[in-house]
PDB file of N, CA, C, O and CB in Angstrom:
ATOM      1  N   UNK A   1      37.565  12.023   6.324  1.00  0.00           N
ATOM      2  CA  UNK A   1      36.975  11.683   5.037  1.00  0.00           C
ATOM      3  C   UNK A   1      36.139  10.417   5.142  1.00  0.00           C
ATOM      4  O   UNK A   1      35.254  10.257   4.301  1.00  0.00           O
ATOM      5  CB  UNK A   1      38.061  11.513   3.979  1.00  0.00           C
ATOM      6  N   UNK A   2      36.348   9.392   6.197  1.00  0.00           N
ATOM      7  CA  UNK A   2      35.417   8.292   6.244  1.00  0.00           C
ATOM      8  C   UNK A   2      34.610   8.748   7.118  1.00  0.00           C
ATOM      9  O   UNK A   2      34.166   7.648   7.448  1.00  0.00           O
ATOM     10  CB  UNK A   2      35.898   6.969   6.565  1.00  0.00           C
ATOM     11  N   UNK A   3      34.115   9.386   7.692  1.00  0.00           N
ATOM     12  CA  UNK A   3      33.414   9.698   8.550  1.00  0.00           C
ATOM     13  C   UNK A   3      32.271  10.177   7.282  1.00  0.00           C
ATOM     14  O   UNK A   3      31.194   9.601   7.131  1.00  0.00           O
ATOM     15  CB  UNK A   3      34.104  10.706   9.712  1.00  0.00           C
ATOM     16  N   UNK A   4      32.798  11.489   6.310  1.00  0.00           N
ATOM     17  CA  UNK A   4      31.793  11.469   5.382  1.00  0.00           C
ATOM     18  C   UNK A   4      31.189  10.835   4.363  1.00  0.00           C
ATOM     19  O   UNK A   4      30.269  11.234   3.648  1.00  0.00           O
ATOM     20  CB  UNK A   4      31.880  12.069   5.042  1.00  0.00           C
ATOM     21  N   UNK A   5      31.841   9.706   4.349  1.00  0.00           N
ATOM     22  CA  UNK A   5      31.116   9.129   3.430  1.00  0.00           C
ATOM     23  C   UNK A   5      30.649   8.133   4.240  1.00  0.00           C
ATOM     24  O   UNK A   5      30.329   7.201   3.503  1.00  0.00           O
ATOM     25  CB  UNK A   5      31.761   8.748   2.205  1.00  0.00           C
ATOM     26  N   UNK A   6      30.484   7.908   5.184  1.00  0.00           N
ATOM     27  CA  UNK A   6      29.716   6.759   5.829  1.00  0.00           C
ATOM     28  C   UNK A   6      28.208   7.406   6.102  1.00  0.00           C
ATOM     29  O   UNK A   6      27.123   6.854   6.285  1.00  0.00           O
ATOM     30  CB  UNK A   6      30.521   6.199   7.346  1.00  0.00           C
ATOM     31  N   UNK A   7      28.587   8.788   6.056  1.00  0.00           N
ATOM     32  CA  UNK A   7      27.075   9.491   6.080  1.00  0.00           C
ATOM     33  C   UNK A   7      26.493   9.695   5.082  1.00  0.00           C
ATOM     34  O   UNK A   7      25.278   9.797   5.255  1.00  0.00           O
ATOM     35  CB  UNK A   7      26.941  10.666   6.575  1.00  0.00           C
ATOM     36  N   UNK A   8      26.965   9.849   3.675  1.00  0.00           N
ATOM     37  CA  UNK A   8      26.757   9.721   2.395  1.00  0.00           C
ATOM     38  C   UNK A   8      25.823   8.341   2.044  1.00  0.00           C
ATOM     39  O   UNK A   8      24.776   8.192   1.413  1.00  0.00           O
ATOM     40  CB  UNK A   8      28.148   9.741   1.761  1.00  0.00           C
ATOM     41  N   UNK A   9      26.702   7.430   2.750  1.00  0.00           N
ATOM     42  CA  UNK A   9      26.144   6.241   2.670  1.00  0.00           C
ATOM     43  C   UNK A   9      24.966   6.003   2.871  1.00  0.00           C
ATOM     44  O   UNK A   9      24.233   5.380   2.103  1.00  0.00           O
ATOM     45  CB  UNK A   9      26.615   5.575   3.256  1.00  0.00           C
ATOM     46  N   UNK A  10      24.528   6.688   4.402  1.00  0.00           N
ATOM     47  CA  UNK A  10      23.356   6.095   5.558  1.00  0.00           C
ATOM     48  C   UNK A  10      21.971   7.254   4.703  1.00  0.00           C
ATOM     49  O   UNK A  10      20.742   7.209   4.667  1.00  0.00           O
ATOM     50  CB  UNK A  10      23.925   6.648   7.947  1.00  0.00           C
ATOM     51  N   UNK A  11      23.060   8.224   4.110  1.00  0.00           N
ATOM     52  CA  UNK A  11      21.466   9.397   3.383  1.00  0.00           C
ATOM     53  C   UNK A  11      21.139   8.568   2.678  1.00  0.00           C
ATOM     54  O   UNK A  11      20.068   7.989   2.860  1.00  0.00           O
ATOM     55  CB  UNK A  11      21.571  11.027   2.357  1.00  0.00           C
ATOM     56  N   UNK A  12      22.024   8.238   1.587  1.00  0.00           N
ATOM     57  CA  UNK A  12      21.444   7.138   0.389  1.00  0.00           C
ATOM     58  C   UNK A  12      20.661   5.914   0.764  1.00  0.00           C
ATOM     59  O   UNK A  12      19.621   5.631   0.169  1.00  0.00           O
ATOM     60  CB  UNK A  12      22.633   6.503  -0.406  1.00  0.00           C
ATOM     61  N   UNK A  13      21.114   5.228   1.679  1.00  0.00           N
ATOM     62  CA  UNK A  13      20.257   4.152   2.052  1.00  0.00           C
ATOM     63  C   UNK A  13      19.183   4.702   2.825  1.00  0.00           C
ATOM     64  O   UNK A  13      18.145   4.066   2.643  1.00  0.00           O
ATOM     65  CB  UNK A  13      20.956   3.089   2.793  1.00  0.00           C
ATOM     66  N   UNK A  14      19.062   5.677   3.640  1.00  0.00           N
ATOM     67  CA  UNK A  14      17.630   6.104   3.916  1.00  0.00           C
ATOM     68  C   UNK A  14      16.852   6.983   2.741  1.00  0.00           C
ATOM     69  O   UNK A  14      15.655   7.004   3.026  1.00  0.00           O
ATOM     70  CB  UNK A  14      17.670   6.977   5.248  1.00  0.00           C
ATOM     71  N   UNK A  15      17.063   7.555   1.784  1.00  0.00           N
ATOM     72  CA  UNK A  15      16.460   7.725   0.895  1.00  0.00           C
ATOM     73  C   UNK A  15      15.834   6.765   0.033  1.00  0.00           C
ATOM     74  O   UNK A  15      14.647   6.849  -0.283  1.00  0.00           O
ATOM     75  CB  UNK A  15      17.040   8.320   0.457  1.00  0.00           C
ATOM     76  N   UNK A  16      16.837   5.574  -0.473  1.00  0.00           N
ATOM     77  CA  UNK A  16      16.605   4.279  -1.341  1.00  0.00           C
ATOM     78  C   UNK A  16      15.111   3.727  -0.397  1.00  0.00           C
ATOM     79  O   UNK A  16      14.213   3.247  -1.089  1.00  0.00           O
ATOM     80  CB  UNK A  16      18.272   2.959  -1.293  1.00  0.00           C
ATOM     81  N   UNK A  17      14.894   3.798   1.029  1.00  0.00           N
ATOM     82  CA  UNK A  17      13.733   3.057   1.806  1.00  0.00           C
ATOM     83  C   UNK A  17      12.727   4.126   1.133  1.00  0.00           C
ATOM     84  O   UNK A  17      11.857   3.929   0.284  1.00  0.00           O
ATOM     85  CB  UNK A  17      13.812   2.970   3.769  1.00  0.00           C
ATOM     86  N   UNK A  18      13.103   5.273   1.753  1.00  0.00           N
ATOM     87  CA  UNK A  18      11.573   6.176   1.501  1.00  0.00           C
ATOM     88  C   UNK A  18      11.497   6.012   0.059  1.00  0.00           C
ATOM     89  O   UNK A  18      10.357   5.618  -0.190  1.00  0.00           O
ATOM     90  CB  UNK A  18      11.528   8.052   1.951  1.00  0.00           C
ATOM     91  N   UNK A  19      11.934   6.087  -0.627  1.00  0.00           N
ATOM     92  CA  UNK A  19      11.466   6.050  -2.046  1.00  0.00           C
ATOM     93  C   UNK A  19      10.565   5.015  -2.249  1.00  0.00           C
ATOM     94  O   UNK A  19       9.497   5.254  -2.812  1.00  0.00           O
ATOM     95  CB  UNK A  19      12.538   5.899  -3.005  1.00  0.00           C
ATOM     96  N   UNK A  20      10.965   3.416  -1.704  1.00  0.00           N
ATOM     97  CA  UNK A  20      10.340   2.475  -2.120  1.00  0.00           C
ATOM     98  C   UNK A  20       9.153   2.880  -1.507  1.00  0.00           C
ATOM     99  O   UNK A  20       8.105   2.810  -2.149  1.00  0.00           O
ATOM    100  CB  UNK A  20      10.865   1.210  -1.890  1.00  0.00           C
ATOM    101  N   UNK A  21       9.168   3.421  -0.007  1.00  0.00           N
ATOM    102  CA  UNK A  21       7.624   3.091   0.426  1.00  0.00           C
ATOM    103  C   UNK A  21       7.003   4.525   0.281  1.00  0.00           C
ATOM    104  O   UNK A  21       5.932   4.682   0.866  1.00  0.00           O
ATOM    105  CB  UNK A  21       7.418   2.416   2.160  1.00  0.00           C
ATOM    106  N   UNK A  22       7.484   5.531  -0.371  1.00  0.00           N
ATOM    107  CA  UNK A  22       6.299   6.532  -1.188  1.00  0.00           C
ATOM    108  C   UNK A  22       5.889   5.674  -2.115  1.00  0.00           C
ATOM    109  O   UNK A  22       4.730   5.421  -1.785  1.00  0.00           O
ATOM    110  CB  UNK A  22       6.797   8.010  -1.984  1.00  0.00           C
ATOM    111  N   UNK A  23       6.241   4.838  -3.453  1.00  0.00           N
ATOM    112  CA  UNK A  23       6.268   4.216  -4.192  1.00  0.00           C
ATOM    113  C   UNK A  23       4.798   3.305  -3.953  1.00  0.00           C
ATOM    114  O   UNK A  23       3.726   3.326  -4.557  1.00  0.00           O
ATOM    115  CB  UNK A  23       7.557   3.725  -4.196  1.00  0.00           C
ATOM    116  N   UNK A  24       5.332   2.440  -2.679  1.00  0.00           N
ATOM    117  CA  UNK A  24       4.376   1.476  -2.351  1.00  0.00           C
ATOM    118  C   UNK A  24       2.904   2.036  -1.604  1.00  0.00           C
ATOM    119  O   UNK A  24       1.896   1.403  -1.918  1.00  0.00           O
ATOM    120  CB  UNK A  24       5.154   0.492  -1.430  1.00  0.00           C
ATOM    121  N   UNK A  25       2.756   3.062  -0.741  1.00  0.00           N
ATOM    122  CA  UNK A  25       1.643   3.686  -0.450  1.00  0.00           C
ATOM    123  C   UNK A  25       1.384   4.467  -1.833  1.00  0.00           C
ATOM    124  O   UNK A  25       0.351   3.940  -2.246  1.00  0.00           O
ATOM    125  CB  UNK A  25       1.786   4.559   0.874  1.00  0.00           C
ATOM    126  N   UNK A  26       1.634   5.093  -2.433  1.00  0.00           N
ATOM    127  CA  UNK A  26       1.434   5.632  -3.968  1.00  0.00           C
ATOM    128  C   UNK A  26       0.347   4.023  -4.785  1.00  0.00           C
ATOM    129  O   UNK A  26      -0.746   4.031  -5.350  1.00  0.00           O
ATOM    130  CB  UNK A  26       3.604   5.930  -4.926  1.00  0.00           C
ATOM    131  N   UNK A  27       1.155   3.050  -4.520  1.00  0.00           N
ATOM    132  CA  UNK A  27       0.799   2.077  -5.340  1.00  0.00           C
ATOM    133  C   UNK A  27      -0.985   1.449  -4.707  1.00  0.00           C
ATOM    134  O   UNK A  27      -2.008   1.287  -5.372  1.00  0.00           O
ATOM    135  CB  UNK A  27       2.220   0.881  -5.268  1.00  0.00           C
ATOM    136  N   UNK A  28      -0.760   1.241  -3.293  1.00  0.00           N
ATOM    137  CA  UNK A  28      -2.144   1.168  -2.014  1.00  0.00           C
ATOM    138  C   UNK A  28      -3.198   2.502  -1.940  1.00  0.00           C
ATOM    139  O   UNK A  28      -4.205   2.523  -1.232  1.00  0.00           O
ATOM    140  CB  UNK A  28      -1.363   1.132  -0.207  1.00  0.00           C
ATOM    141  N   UNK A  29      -2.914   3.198  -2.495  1.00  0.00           N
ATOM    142  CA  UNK A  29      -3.444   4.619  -2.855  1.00  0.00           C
ATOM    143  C   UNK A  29      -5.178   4.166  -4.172  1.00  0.00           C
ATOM    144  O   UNK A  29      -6.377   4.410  -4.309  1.00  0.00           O
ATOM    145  CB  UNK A  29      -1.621   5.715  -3.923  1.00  0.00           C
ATOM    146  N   UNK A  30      -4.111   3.456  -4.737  1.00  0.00           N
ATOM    147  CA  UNK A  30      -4.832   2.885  -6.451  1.00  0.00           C
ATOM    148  C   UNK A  30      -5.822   1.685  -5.524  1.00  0.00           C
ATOM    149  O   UNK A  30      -6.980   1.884  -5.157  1.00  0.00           O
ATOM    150  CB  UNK A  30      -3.199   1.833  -8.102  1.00  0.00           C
ATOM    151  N   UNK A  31      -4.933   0.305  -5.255  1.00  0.00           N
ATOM    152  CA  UNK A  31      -5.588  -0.620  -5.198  1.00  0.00           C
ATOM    153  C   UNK A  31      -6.481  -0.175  -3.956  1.00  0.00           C
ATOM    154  O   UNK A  31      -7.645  -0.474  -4.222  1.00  0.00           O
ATOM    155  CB  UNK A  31      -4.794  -1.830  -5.187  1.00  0.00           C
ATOM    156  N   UNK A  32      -6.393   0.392  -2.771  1.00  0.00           N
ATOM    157  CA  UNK A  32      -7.548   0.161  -2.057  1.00  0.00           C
ATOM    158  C   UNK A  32      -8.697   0.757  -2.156  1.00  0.00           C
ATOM    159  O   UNK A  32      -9.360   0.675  -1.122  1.00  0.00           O
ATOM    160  CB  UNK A  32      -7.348   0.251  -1.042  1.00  0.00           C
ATOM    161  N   UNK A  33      -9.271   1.427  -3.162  1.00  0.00           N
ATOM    162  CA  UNK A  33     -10.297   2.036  -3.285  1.00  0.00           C
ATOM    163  C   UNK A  33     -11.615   0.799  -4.493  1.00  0.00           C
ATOM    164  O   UNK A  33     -12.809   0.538  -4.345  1.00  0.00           O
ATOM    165  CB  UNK A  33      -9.651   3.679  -3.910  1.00  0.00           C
ATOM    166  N   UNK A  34     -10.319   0.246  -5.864  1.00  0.00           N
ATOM    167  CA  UNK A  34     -10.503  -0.301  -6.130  1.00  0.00           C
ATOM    168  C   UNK A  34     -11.326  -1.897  -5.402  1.00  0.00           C
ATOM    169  O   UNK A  34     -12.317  -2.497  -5.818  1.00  0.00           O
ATOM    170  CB  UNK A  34      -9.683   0.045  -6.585  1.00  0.00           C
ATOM    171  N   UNK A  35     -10.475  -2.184  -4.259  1.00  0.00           N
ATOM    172  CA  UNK A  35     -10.789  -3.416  -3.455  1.00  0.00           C
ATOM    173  C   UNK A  35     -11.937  -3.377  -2.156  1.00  0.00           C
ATOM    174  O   UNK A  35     -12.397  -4.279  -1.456  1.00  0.00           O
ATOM    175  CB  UNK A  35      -9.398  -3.837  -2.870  1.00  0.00           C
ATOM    176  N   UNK A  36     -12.253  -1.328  -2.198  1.00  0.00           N
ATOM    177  CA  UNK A  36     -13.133  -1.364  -1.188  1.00  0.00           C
ATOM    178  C   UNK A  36     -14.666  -1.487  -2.229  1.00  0.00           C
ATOM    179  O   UNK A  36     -15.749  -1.622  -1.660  1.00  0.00           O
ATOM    180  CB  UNK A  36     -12.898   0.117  -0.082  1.00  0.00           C
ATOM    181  N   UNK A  37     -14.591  -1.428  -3.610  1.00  0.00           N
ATOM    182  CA  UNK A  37     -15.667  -1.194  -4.352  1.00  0.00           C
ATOM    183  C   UNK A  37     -16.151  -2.703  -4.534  1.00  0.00           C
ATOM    184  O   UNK A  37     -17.297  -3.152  -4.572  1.00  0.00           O
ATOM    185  CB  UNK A  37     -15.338  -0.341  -5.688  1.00  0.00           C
ATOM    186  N   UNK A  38     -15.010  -3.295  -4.625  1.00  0.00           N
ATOM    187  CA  UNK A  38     -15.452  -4.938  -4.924  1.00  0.00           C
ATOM    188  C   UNK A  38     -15.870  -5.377  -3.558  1.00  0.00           C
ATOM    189  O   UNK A  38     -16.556  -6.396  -3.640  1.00  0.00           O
ATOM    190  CB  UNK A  38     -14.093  -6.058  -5.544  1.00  0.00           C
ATOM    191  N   UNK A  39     -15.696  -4.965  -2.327  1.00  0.00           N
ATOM    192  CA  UNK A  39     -16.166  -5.595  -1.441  1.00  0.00           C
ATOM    193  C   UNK A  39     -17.655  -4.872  -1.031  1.00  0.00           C
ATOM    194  O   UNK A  39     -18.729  -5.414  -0.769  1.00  0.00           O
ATOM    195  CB  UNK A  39     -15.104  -5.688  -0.414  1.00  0.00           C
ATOM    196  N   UNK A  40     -17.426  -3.977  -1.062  1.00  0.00           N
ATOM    197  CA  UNK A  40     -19.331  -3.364  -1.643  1.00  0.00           C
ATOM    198  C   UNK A  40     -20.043  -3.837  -2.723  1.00  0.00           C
ATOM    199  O   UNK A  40     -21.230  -3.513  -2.686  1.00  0.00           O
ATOM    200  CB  UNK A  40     -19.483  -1.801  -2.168  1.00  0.00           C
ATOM    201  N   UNK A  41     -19.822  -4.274  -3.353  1.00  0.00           N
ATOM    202  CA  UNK A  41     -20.950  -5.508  -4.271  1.00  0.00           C
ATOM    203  C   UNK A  41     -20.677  -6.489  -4.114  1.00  0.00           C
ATOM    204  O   UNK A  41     -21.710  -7.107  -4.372  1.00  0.00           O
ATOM    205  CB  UNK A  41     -21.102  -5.636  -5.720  1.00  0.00           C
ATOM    206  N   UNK A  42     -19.874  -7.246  -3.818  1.00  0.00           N
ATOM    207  CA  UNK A  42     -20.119  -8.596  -2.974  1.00  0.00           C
ATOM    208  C   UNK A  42     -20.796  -8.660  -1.836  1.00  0.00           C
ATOM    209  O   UNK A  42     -21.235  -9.748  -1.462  1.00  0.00           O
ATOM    210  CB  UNK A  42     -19.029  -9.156  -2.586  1.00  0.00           C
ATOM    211  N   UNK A  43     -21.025  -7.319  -0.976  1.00  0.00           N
ATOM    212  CA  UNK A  43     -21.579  -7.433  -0.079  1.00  0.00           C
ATOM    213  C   UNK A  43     -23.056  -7.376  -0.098  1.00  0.00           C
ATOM    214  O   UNK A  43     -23.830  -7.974   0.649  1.00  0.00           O
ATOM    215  CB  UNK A  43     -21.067  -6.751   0.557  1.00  0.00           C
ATOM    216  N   UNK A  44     -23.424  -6.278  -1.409  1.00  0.00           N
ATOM    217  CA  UNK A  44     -24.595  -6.155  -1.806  1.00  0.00           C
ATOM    218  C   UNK A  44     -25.053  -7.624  -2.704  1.00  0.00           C
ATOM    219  O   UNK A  44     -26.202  -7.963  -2.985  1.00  0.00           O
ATOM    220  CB  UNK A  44     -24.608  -4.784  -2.581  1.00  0.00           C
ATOM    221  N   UNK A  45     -24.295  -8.052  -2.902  1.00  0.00           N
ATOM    222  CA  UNK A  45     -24.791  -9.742  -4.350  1.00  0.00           C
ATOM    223  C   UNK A  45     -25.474 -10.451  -3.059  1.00  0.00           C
ATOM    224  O   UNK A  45     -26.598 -10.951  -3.100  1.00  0.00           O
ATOM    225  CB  UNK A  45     -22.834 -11.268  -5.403  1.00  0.00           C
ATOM    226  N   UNK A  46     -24.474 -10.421  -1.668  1.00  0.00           N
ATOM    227  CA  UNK A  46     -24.985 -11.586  -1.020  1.00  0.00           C
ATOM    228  C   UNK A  46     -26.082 -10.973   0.040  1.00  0.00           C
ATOM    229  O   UNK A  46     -26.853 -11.729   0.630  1.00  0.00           O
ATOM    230  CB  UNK A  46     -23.732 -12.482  -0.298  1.00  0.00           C
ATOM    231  N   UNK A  47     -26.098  -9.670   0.223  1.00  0.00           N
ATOM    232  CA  UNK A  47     -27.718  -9.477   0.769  1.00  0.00           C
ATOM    233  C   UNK A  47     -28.393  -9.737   0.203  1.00  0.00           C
ATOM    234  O   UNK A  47     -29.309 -10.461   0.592  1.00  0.00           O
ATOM    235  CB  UNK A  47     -28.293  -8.477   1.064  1.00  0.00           C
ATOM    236  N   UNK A  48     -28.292  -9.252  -1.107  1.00  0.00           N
ATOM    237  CA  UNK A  48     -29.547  -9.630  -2.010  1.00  0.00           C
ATOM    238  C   UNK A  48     -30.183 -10.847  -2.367  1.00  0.00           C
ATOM    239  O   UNK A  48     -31.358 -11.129  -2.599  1.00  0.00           O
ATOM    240  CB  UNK A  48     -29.354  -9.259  -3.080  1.00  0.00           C
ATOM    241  N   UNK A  49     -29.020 -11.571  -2.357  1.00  0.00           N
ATOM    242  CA  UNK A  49     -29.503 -13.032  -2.546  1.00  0.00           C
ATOM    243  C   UNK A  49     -30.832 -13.704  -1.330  1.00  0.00           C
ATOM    244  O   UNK A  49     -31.896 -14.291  -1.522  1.00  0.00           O
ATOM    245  CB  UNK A  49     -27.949 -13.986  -2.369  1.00  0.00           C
ATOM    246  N   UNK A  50     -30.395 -13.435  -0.581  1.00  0.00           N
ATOM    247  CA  UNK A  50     -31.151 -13.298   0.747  1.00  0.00           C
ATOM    248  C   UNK A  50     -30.507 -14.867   1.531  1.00  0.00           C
ATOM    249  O   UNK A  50     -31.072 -15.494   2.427  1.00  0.00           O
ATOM    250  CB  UNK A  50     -33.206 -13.216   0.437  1.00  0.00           C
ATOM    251  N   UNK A  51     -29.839 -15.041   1.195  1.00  0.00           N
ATOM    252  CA  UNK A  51     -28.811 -16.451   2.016  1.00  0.00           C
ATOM    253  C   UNK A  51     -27.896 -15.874   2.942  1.00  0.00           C
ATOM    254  O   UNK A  51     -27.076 -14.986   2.712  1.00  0.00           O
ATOM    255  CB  UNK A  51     -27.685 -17.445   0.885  1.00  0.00           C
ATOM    256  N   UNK A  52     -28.192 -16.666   4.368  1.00  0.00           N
ATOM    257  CA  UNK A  52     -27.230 -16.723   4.922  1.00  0.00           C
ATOM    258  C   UNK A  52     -25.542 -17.014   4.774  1.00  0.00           C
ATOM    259  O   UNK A  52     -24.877 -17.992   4.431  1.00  0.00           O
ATOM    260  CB  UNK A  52     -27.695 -17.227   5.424  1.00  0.00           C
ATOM    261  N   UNK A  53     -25.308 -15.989   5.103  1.00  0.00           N
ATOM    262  CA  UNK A  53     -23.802 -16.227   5.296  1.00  0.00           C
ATOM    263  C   UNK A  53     -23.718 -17.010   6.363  1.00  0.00           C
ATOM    264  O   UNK A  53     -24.656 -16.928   7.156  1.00  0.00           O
ATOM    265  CB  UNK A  53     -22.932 -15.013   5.502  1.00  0.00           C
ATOM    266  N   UNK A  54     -22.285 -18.232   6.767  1.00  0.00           N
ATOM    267  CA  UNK A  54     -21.505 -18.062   7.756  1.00  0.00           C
ATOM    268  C   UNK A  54     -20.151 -17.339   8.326  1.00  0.00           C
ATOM    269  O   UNK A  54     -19.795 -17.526   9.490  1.00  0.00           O
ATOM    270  CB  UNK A  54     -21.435 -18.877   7.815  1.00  0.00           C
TER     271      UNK A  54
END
């Protein structure tokens, strides 16, 4: 009987991980598309400007 619930245990705690990190790629799903758009017009503000970057 301890044998099964120590495996009970180890499902639950490997489920409790994947959950968080479907959760968190679910969440990087949203923001990086968002953060690739802002870095395409910043990139376009500062060509345009015609100033060197360093």
């Amino acid at each position: 009987m301890s044998s099964l619930l120590w495996i009970v245990i180890v499902i639950a705690v490997v489920c409790f991980i994947l959950g968080g990190t479907v959760k968190a790629v679910a969440f990087l799903l949203w923001v990086a598309p968002i953060l690739l758009v802002v870095a395409v017009v910043m990139f376009l503000m500062n060509r345009a400007s015609g100033r060197r970057g360093v």
